[in-house]
C-alpha positions in Angstrom: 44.5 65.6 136.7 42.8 68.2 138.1 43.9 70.8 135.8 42.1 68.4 133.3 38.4 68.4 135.0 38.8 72.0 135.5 39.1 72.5 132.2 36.0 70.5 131.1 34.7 72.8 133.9 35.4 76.0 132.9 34.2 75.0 129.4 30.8 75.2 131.1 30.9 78.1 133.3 31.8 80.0 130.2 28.2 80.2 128.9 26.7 81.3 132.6 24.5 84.1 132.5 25.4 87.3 133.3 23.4 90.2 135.8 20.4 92.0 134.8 19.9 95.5 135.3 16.7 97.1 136.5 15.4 100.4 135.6 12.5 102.5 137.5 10.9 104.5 135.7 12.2 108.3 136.8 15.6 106.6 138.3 19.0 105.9 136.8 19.3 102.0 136.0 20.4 99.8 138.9 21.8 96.7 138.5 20.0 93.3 140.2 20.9 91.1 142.2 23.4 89.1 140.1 21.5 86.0 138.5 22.0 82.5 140.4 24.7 80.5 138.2 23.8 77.1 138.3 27.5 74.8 138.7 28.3 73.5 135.8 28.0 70.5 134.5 29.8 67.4 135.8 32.3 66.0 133.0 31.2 63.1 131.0 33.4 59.6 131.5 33.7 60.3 127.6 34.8 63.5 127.8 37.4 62.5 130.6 38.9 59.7 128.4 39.3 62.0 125.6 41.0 64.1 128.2 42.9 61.4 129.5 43.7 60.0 126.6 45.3 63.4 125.1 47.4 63.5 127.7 48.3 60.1 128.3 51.3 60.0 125.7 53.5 62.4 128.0 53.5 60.4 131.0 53.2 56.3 129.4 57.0 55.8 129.1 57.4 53.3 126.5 53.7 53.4 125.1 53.1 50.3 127.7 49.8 51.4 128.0 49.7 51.7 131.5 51.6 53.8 133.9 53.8 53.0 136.7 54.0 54.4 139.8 56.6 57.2 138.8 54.7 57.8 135.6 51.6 58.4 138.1 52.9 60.4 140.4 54.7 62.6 138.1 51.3 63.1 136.2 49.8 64.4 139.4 52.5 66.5 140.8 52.7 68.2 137.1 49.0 68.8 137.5 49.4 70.7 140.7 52.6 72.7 138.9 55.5 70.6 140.2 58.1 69.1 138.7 59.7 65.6 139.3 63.5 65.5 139.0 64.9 63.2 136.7 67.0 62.0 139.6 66.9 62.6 143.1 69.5 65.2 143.1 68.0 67.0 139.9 66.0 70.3 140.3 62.3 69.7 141.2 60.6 66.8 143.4 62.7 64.1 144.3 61.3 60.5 142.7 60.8 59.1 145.7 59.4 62.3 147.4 56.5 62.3 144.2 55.8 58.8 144.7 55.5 58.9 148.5 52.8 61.8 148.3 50.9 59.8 145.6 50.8 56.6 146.9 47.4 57.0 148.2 46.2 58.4 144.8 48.2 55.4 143.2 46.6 52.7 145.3 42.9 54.3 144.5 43.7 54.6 141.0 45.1 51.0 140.2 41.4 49.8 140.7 42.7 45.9 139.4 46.2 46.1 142.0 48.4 45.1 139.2 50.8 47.6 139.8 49.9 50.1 136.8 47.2 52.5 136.0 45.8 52.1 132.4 43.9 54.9 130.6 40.8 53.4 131.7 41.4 53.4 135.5 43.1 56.8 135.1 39.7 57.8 133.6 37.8 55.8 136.6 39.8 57.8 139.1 39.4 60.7 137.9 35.4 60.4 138.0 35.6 59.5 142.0 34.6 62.1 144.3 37.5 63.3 146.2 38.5 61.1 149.5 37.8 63.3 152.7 40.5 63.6 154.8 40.8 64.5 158.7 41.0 67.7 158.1 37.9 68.3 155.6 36.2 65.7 157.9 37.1 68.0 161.2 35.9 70.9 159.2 32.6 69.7 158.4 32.4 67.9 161.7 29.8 70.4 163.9 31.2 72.0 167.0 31.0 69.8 170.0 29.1 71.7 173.2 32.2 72.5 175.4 31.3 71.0 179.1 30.3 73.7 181.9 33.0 74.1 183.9 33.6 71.8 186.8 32.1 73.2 190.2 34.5 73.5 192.4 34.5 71.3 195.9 32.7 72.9 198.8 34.7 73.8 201.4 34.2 72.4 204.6 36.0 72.8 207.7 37.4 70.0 209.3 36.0 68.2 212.6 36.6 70.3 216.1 37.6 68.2 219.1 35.5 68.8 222.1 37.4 70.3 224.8 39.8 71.8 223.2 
């Protein structure tokens, strides 16, 4: 999935401008500061389907037109270069293992809770900005003030007895 998008990405970074150079008149030519790329253009939803829907034939197992849970999960893990073992002793990503990791994914994606993802909600998905998680949030989180250190007790010394 995301080796999808980034390729609908890169297909726009490839026509960002490149750095000037500056000469002075009496001076050898000096390059500029390189030129502010602007980011490239979010994907389409059409372009996604098309994307999608390219790629959907690999994973639908039977042409049902939606995918399962395996299905999804072996999608995504291909996308981030794994591989899902055909069975759980089989080189690459056990089954369960895959599905396990891309539950979350699965339950986002299967917008309708039916149990499958159809091209549609794959495309849906896809367009979602990415869910933060703790860490991200605790990233972007600013730095809490750390207390002053606690002063410590004054020492006083106890009661004398008179005549003593």
């Amino acid at each position: 999935m995301t080796i999808l998008l980034g390729a609908l990405l890169v297909a726009g970074a490839a026509t960002a401008p490149a750095a000037a150079t500056v000469t002075v008149a009496g001076a050898a030519a000096l390059p500029s500061a390189p030129a502010r790329v602007a980011a490239p253009a979010k994907p389409t939803r059409a372009q996604v389907l098309a994307a999608v829907r390219s790629e959907w034939p690999r994973y639908d197992g039977g042409t049902k037109g939606r995918l399962t849970p395996l299905e999804f999960s072996t999608w995504v893990m291909r996308s981030h270069g794994g591989t899902v073992a055909e069975r759980a002793k089989g080189q690459g990503i056990a089954p369960v293992s895959a599905m396990n990791a891309s539950a979350t994914a699965f339950a986002r994606a299967d917008a309708n809770h039916d149990g499958g993802v159809t091209p549609d909600e794959m495309t849906s998905f896809l367009m979602l900005p990415p869910t933060p998680t703790a860490l991200t949030r605790a990233r972007a989180a600013p730095a809490k003030p750390s207390a002053p250190p606690a002063k410590p007790a004054p020492i006083v010394a106890p009661p004398t007895v008179a005549g003593r």
